[in-house]
C-alpha positions as CSV (number, residue, x, y, z in Angstrom):
1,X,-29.9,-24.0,-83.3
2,X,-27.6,-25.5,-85.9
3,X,-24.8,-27.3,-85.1
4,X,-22.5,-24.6,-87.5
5,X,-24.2,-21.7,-85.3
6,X,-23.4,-23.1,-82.3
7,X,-19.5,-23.8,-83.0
8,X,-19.7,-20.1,-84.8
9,X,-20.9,-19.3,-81.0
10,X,-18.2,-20.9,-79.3
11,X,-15.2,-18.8,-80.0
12,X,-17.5,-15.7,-79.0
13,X,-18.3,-17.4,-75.6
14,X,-14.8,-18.5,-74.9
15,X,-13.8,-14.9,-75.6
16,X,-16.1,-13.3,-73.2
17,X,-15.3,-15.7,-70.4
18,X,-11.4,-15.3,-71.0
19,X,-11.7,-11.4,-70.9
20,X,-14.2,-11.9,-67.5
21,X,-11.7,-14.3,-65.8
22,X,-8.7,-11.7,-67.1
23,X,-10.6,-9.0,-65.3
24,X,-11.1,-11.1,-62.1
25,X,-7.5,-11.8,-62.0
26,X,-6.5,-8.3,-63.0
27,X,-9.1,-7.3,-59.7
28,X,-7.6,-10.3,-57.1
29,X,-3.7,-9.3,-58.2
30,X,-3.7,-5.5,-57.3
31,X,-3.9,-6.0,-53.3
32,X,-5.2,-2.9,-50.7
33,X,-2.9,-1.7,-48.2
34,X,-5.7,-2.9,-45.7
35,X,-4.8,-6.2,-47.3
36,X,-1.3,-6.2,-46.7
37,X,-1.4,-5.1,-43.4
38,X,-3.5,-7.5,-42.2
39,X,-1.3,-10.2,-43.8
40,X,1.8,-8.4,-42.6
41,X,0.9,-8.0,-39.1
42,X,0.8,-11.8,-37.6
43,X,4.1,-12.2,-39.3
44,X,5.9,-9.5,-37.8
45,X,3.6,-10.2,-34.5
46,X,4.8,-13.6,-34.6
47,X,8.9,-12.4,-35.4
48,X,8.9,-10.1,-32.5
49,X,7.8,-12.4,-29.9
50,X,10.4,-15.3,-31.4
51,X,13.5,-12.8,-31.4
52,X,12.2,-11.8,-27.7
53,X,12.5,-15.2,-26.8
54,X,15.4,-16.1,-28.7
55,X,17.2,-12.6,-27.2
56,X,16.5,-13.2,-23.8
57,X,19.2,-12.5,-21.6
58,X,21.4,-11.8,-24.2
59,X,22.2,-8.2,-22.9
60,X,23.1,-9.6,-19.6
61,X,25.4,-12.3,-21.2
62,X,27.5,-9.5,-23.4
63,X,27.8,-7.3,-20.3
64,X,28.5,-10.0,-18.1
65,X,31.6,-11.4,-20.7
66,X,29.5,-14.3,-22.3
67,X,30.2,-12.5,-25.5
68,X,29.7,-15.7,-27.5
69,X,26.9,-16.8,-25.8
70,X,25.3,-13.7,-26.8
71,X,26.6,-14.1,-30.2
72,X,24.7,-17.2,-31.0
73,X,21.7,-15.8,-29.3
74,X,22.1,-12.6,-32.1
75,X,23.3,-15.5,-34.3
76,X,19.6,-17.3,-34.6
77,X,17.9,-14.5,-34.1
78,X,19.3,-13.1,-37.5
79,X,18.1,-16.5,-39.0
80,X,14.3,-15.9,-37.6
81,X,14.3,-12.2,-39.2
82,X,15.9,-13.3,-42.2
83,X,12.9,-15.7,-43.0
84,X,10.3,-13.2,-41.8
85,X,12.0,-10.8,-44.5
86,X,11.1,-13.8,-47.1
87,X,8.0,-13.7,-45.8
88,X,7.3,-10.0,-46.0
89,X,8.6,-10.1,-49.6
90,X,6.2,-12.5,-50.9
91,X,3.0,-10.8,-49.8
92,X,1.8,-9.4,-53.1
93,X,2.2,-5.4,-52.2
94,X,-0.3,-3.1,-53.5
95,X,0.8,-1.5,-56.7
96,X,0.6,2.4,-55.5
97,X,3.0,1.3,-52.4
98,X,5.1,-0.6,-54.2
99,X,8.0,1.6,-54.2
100,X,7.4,2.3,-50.1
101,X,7.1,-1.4,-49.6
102,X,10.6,-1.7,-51.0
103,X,12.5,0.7,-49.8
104,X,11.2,-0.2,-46.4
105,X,12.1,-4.4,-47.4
106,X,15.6,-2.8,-48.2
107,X,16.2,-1.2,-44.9
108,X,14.5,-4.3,-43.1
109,X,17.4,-6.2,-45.4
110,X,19.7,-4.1,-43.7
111,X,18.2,-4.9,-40.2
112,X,19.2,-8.4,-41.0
113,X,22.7,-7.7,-42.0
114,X,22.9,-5.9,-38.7
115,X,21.7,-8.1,-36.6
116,X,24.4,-11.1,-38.6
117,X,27.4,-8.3,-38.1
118,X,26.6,-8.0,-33.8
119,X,26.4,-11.8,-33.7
120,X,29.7,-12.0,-35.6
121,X,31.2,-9.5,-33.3
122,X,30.0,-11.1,-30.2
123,X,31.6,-14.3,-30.9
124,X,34.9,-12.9,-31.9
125,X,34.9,-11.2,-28.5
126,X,34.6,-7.6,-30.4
127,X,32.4,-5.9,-27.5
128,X,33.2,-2.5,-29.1
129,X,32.6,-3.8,-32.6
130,X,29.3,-5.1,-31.6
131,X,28.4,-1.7,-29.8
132,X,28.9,-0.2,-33.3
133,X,26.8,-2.4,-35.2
134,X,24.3,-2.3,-32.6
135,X,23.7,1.4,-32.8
136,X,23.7,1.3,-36.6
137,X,21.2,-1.3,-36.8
138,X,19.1,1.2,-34.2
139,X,19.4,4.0,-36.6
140,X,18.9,1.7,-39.8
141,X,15.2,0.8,-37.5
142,X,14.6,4.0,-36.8
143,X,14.7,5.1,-41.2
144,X,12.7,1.9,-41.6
145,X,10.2,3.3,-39.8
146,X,10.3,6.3,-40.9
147,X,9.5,4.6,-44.6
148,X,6.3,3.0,-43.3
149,X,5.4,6.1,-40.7
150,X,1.5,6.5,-41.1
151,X,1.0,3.3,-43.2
152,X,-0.8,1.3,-40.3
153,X,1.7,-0.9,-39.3
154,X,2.2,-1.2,-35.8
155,X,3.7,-5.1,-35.1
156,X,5.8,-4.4,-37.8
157,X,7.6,-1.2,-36.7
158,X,10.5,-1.8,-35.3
159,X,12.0,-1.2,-31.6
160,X,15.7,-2.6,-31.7
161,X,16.5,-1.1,-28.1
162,X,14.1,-3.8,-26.7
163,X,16.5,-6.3,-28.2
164,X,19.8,-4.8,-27.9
């Protein structure tokens, strides 16, 4: 083979390798829901257990009037689900759940918020404020669940009353 054929070659090659490695990456970047669940999972897993640690005797504190006790408790425990949420959010979601994915990120968001506003409360002394925010971030779990009812999760749904 001639040293012109083979350069005349080249671009040919290099075109059918790009288009292969374009459909390998096109294959890799659309993720299963099996996929994201099992990522999913062991981060949620992982959350639970840290916020049931974290939580621990927190509902004896607020009814016992260690209101800000209680409040820091609610106060890192907010910090732990805020970076699980970061976590959550990075895990590429599959394209055909993408819009369940977020909707569900968006209440889990909320969750967060929540679980700020009770701390807040808590170390203001607000008991009744707290109550409030505590049965809104119930309801707010219970539509997050909803979002993701049937998907497979089952770490990741979530059971506020175990906390709060």
């Amino acid at each position: 083979m001639s040293v012109k054929r083979r350069m005349a070659l080249s671009p040919l090659a290099l075109i059918v390798v790009a288009v292969g490695l374009g459909g390998a990456a096109i294959a890799l970047a659309d993720t299963t829901r099996a996929d994201y669940i099992a990522q999913a999972e062991p981060i949620c897993r992982a959350n639970t257990d840290a916020n049931r640690h974290i939580l621990k005797g927190a509902k004896s504190k607020a009814k016992h009037g260690h209101l800000s006790a209680a409040g820091r408790q609610f106060t890192r425990a907010a910090s732990a689900f805020s970076s699980t949420l970061d976590q959550l959010a990075a895990i590429p979601q599959p394209s055909a759940d993408t819009p369940v994915l977020s909707r569900w990120i968006g209440y889990l968001r909320l969750e967060g918020d929540y679980l700020g506003r009770v701390a807040q409360a808590l170390k203001k002394a607000q008991r009744n404020k707290a109550e409030g925010y505590a049965v809104r971030l119930n309801r707010n779990a219970n539509l997050a669940n909803q979002v993701v009812t049937g998907y497979g999760f089952s770490a990741c749904l979530i059971d506020p009353s175990e906390f709060t």
